[in-house]
N, C-alpha and C positions, 0 to 999 in steps of 0.2 A: 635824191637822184644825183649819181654823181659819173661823170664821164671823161675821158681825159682829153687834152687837148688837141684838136688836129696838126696842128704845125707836127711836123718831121723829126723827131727827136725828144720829146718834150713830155714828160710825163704828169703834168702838173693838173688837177681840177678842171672844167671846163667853168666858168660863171655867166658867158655870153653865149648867144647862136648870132653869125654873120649870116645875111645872105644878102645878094643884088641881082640887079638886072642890067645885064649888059647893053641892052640898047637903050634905057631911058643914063645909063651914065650912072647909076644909083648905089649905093651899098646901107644894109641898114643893120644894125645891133639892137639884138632883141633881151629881155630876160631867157634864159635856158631854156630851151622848147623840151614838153616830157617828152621826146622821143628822139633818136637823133635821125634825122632827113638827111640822106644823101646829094643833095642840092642844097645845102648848106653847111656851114662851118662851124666847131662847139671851139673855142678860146677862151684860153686861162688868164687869168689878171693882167700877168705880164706883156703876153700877146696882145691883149686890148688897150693896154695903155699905149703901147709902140705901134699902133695901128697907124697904116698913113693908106691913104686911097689916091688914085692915079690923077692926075693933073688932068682936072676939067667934070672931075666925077663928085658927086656930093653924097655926103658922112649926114645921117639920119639917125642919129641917139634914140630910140624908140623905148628904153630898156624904164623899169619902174622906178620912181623916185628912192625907194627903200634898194636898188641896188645902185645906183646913181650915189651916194651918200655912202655909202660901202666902199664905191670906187675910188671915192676921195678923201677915203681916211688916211688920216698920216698914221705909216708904218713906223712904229717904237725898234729901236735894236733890240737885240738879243735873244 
């Protein structure tokens, strides 16, 4: 399954789904949901790593260790 990212311009893979709820303050990343849900977000590596969530709101990693471990491989040049 492969989808592209939501952000505005960006053509790159999706690897995560965002979603939250605005009134508990919450935002969570999940592994790639099979479907893409209108009520949530598909982001690509680079969008997840520069992720920042609103001052006062809390960041819930929910995503599988096997991509957790993907996210934090060091990228080789070339």
């Amino acid at each position: 399954m492969s989808r592209q990212c939501s952000r505005t311009g960006c053509a790159e893979s999706s690897i995560v789904t965002l979603s939250y709820q605005y009134a508990r303050s919450i935002v969570w990343l999940d592994d790639l949901s099979a479907e893409r849900d209108p009520h949530s977000y598909d982001l690509c590596q680079r969008h997840t790593a520069r992720l920042s969530v609103p001052n006062g709101w809390r960041l819930e990693d929910r995503r599988s260790r096997r991509e957790l471990a993907y996210a934090a491989a060091p990228r080789l040049a070339g």
